[in-house]
matplotlib code that plots the C-alpha trace (Angstrom):
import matplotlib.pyplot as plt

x = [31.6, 28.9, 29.4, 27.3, 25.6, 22.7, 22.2, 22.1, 18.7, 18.9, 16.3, 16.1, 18.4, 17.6, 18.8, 19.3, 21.2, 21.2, 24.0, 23.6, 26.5, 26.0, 26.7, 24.8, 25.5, 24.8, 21.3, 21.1, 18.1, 18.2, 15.7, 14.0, 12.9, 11.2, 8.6, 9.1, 10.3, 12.8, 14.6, 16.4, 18.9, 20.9, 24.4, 27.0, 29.7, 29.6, 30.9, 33.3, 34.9, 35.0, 38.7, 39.8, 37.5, 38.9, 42.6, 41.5, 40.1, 43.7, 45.1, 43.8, 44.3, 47.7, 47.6, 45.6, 48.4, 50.7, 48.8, 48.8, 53.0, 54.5, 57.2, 55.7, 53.1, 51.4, 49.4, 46.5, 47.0, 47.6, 44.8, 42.5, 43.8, 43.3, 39.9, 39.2, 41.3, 38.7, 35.8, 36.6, 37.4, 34.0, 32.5, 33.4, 32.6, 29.1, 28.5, 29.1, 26.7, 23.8, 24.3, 21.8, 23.2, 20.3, 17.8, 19.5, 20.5, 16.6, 15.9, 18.6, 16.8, 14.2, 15.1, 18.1, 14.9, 13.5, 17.0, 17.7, 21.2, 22.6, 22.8, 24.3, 22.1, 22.9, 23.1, 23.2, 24.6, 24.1, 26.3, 28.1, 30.5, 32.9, 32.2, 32.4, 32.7, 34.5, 31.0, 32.6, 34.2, 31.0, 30.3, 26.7, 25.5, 27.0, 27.6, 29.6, 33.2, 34.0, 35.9, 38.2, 39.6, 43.1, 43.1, 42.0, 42.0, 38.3, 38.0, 39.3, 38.1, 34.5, 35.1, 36.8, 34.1, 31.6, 33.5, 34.1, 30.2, 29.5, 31.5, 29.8, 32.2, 32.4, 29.0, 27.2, 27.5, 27.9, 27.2, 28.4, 25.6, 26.5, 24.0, 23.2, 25.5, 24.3, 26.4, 26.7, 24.4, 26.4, 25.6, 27.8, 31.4, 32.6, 30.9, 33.1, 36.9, 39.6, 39.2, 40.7, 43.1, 45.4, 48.3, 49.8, 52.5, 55.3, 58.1, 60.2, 57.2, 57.4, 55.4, 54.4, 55.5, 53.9, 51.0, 50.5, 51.4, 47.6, 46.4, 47.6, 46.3, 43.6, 42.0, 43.0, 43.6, 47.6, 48.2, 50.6, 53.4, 52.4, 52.5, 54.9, 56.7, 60.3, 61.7, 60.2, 56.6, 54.7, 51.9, 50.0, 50.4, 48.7, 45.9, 45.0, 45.6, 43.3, 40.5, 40.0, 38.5, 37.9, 36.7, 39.6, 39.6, 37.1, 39.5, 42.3, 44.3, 46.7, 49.5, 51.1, 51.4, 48.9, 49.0, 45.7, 46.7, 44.9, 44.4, 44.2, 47.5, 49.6, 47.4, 49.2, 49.4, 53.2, 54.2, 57.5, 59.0, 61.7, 63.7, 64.8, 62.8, 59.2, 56.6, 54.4, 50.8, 48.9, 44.6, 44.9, 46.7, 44.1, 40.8, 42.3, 43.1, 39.8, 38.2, 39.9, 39.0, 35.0, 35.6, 37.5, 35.0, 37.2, 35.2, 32.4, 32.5, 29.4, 28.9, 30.9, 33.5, 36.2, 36.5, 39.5, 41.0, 43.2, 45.4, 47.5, 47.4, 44.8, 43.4, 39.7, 40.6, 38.0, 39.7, 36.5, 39.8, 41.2, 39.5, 41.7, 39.3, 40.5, 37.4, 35.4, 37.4, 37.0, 33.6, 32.5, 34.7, 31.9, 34.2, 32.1, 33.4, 36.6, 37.8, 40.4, 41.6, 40.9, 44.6, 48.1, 47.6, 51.3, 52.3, 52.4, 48.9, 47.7, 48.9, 46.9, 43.8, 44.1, 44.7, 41.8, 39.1, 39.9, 39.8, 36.2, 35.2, 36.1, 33.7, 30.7, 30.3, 28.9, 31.3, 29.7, 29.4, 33.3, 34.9, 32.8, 34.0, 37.7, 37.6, 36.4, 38.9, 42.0, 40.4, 39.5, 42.1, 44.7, 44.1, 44.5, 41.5, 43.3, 40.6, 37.8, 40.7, 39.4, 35.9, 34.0, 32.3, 30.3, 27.5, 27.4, 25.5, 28.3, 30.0, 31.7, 29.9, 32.1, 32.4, 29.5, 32.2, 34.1, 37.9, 40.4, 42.0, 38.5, 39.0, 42.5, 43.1, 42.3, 43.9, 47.0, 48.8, 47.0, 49.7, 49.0, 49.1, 49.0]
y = [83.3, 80.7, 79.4, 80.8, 78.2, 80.7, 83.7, 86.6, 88.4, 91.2, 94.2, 97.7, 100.6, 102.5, 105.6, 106.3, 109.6, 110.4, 113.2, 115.0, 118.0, 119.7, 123.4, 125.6, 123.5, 119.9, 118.7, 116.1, 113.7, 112.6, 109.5, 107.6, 104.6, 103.2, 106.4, 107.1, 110.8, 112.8, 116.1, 117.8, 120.3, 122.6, 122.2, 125.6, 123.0, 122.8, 120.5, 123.2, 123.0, 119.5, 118.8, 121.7, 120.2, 117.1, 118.2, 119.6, 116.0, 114.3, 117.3, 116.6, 112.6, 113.8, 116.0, 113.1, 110.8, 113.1, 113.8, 110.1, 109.5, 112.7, 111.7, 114.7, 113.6, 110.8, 108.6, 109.8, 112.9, 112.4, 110.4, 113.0, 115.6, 113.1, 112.6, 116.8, 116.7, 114.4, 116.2, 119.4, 117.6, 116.0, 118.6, 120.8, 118.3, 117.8, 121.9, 121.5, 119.4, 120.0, 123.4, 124.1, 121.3, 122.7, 121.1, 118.2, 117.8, 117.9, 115.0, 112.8, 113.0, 111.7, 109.2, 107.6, 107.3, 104.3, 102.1, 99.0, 99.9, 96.4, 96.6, 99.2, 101.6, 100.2, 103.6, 103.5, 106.8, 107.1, 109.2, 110.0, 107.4, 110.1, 112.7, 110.7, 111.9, 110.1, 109.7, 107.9, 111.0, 113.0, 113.4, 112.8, 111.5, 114.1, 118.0, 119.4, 119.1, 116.3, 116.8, 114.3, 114.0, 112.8, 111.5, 109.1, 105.9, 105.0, 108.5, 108.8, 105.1, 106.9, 109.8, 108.0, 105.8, 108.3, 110.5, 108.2, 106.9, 110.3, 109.2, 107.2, 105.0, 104.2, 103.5, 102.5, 99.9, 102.7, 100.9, 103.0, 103.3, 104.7, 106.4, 104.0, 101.7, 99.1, 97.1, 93.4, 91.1, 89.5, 86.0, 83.2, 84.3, 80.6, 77.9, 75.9, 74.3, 76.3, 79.8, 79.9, 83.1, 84.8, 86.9, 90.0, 92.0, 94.6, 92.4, 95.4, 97.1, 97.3, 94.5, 92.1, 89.4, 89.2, 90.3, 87.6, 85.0, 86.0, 83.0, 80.1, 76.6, 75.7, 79.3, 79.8, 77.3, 76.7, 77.9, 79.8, 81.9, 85.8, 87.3, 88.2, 85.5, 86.1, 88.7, 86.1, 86.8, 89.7, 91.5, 89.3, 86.7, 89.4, 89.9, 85.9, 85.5, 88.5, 87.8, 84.4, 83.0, 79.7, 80.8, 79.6, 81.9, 83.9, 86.3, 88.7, 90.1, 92.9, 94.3, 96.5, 100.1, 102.1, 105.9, 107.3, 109.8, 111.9, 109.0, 105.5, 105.3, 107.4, 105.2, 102.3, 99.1, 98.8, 95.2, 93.8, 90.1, 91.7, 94.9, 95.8, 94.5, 96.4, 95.7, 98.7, 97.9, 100.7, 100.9, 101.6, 98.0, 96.1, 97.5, 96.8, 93.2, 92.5, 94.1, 91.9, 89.0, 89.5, 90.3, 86.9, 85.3, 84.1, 86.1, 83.4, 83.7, 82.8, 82.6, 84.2, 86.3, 87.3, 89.6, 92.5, 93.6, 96.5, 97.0, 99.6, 103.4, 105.4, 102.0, 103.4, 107.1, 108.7, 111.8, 113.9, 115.2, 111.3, 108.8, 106.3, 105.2, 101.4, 100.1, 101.2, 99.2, 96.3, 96.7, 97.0, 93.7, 91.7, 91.4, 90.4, 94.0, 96.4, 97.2, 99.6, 103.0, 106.3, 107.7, 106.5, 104.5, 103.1, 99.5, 98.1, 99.6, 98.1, 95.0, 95.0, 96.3, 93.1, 90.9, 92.1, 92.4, 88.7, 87.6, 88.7, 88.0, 83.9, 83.4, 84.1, 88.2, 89.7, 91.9, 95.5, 94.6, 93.2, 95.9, 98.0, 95.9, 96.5, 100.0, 99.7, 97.4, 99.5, 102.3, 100.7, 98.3, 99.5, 103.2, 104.0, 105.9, 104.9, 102.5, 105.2, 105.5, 102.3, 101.9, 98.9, 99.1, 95.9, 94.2, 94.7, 90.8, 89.7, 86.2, 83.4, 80.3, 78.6, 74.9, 74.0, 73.4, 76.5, 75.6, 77.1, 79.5, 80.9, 82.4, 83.1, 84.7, 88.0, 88.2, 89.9, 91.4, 94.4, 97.2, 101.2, 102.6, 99.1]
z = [32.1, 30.4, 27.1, 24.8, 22.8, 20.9, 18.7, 20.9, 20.9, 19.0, 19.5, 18.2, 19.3, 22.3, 20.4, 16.6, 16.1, 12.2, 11.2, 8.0, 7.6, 4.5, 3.1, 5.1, 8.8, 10.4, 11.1, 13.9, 14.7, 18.1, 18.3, 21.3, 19.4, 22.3, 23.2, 18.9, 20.1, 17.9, 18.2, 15.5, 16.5, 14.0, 14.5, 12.9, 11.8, 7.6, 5.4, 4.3, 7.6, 8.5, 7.4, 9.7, 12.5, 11.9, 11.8, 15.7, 16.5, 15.6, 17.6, 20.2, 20.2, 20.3, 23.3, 25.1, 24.7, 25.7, 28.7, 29.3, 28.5, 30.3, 32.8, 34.9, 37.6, 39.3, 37.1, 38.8, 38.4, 34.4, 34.1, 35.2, 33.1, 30.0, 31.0, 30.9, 27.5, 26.1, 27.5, 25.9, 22.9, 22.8, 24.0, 20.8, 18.3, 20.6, 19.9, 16.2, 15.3, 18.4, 19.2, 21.7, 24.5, 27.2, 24.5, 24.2, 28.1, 28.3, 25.4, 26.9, 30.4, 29.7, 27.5, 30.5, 32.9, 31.0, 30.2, 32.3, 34.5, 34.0, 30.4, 28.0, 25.6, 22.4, 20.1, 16.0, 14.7, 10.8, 8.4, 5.6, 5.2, 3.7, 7.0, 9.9, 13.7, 16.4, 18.3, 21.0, 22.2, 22.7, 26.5, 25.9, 28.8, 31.3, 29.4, 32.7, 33.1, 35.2, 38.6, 39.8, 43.5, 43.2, 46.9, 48.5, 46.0, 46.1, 45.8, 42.9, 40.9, 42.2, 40.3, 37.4, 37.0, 37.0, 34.4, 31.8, 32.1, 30.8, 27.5, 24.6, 24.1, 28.1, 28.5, 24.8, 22.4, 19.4, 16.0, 13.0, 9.7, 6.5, 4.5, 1.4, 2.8, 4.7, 7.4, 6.6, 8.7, 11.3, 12.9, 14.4, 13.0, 14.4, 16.5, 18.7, 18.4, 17.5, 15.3, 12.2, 11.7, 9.5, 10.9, 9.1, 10.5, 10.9, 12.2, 13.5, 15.3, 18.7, 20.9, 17.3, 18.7, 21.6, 20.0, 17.6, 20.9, 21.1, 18.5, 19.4, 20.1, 21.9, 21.3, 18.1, 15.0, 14.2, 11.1, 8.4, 9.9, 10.3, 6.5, 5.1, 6.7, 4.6, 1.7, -1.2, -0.2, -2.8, -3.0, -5.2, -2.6, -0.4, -2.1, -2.2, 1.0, 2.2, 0.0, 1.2, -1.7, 0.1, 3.3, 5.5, 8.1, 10.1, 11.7, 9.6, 12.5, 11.5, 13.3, 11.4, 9.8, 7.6, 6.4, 5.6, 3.0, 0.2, -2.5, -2.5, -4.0, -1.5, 1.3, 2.5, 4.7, 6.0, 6.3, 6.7, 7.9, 9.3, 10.1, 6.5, 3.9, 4.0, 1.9, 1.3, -0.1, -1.5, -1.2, -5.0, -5.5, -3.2, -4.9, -8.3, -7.1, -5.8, -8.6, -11.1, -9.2, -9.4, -13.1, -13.8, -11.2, -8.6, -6.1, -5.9, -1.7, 0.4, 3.9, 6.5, 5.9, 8.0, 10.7, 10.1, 13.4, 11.9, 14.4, 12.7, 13.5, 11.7, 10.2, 11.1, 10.4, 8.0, 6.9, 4.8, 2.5, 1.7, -0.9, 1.6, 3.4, 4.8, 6.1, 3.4, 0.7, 3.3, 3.9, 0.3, -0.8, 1.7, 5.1, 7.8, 9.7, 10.3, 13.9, 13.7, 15.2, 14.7, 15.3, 16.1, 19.0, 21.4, 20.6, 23.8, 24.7, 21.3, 21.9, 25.6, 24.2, 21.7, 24.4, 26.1, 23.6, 22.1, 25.7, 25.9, 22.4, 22.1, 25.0, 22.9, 23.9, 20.8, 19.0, 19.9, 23.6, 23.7, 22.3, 24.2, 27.6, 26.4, 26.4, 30.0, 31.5, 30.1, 31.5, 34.6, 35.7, 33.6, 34.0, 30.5, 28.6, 24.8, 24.0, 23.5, 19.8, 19.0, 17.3, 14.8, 11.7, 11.6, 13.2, 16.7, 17.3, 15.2, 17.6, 18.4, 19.9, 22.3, 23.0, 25.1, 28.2, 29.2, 28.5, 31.3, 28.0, 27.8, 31.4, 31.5, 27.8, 28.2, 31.9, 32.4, 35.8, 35.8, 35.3, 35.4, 31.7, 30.3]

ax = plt.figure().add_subplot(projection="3d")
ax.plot(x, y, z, "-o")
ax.set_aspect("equal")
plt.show()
């Protein structure tokens, strides 16, 4: 792959999809910015019921990975069947806020027939930060059940391909817009040499360290042990540390846990520097820490801030009945952008799908098209369709300008034996 040693062009989005659910049922704008065409369709799904929806969306993420982990079956076989789990899951949450999917089969015609096929609509879906949709999941490009032949092989990569094409999160770079909220402008994270990156971790969770083998030297600038690195370390060396008043570092990676609950105070980061002594971190405790340092004015920070890859389970969840909301905290405190999950995603698989996505990312691949590129490659060379859990709240131009000279790390990070279900 080139360096990159310029700002990638940015244009407009090929599609703008603006969600609005309210009382009385969702209204949905389907727009073709570049014939300056738009649909509305009337969806039944009401902000009454979206926490029930929602409680069927997480079902569901369940019965996927379960799908994917039985012991039952050839991997084929279970791979397929996860594939028509996420359909029908889409599929629903598709009806609820569309409704007539003949109309909207009909607008989305017509509006493939001009994109270029070597490059990926880029699709910005607006709503309520407090009543999000897993978009991703929507099957919007193909509304029929998918069939996949089992046998033989090419047979069935053909039809694998083909199936998950018909996802939004296969085939889009999807860029999440709140209403009133606007994303921060992203440019050149880092340009060239090492990146600068802090580690925070779960030490007894499965895979960590292996995971945080990811940043080191010459990728990655050496720096402090994972936090917490031993039982002395607090919280209020957390909070200095993650704020970043000086700028340090341009990538926060977390492995870890975090429980999206109710309140901000029953919502919590998990961190621990070893098996026994776990330091539990509330939402409630990090906004009153950053809030007390903008009132004392230790918040003076300008230019880029840091990237937060929240790899934790539910770090991207956006539950309509929690005031937990991670990445909304994040995003409000000025963080360049949150990549997180939208469920409880398996250790090992989180720790590929990290592996993969910085492999693309250090090269100079702008952040929307990378992650975009790792949900592909774990589907397609390591046969595993978890990455569609995974989803970015930032700026999808958002990168990192190489060294003018490709280094041999820049092709060999993200490269691993390929292994089905990894």
């Amino acid at each position: 792959m080139p360096a990159v040693d310029s700002e990638p062009a940015r244009s407009q989005p090929d599609l703008r999809i603006e969600i609005s659910i309210g009382a009385e049922g969702t209204k949905t704008t389907f727009v073709d910015t570049a014939r300056r065409r738009r649909f509305t369709f009337q969806g039944k799904l009401t902000s009454d019921q979206l926490s029930g929806r929602h409680k069927e969306v997480k079902q569901g993420f369940t019965r996927l990975k379960n799908t994917l982990w039985t012991k039952d079956g050839p991997a084929e076989e279970k791979l397929a069947k996860a594939i028509g789990v996420m359909y029908r899951a889409g599929q629903l949450l598709l009806e609820d806020v569309a409704g007539d999917l003949v109309a909207l089969r009909q607008f989305l015609s017509v509006f493939r027939k001009g994109l270029p096929e070597d490059e990926p609509p880029v699709v910005y879906v607006q709503q309520s930060a407090q009543r999000i949709l897993p978009v991703e999941l929507w099957p919007l490009w193909n509304l029929e059940e998918p069939v996949i032949r089992l046998k033989p092989l090419p047979a069935f990569r053909k039809d694998l391909e083909t199936a998950a094409r018909g996802f939004l999160g296969f085939s889009a770079i999807v860029v999440h817009e709140f209403v009133n909220q606007a994303l921060q402008e992203g440019g050149a994270l880092w340009r060239g040499g090492e990146i600068p990156v802090r580690k925070f971790r779960y030490a007894a969770l499965r895979g960590v360290a292996q995971e945080l083998e990811i940043f080191r030297p010459p990728v990655f600038r050496s720096g402090p042990e994972a936090w917490p690195a031993s039982e002395a370390d607090r919280s209020s060396d957390f909070f200095e540390i993650l704020w970043d008043r000086e700028r340090a570092h341009r990538v926060h990676h977390f492995c870890c846990h975090y429980e999206c609950r109710e309140t901000r105070h029953d919502s919590k980061l998990r961190l621990s520097c070893d098996k026994t002594h776990e330091l539990p971190i509330s939402l409630e405790e990090i906004q009153v820490a950053f809030n007390n340092f903008r009132l004392k004015k230790r918040g003076q920070r300008e230019g880029t801030l840091p990237l937060l890859f929240l790899n934790a389970c539910d770090s991207a969840n956006m539950n309509p009945a929690s005031l937990g909301h991670l990445p909304l905290l994040m995003l409000g405190s000025g963080f360049g952008g949150v990549v997180g999950t939208y469920c409880g995603v398996p250790s090992l698989f989180a720790q590929a799908f990290a592996r993969r996505f910085y492999g693309t990312f250090v090269n100079g691949v702008p952040l929307g098209k990378a992650l975009l590129k790792t949900r592909q490659d774990s589907l397609f060379e390591g046969f595993n369709p978890l990455g569609i859990l995974y989803t970015a709240y930032a700026d999808p131009y958002l990168h990192i300008i190489p060294e003018q000279e490709p280094k041999p790390w820049q092709e060999t990070l993200g490269k691993r034996k390929k292994r089905r279900g990894a």
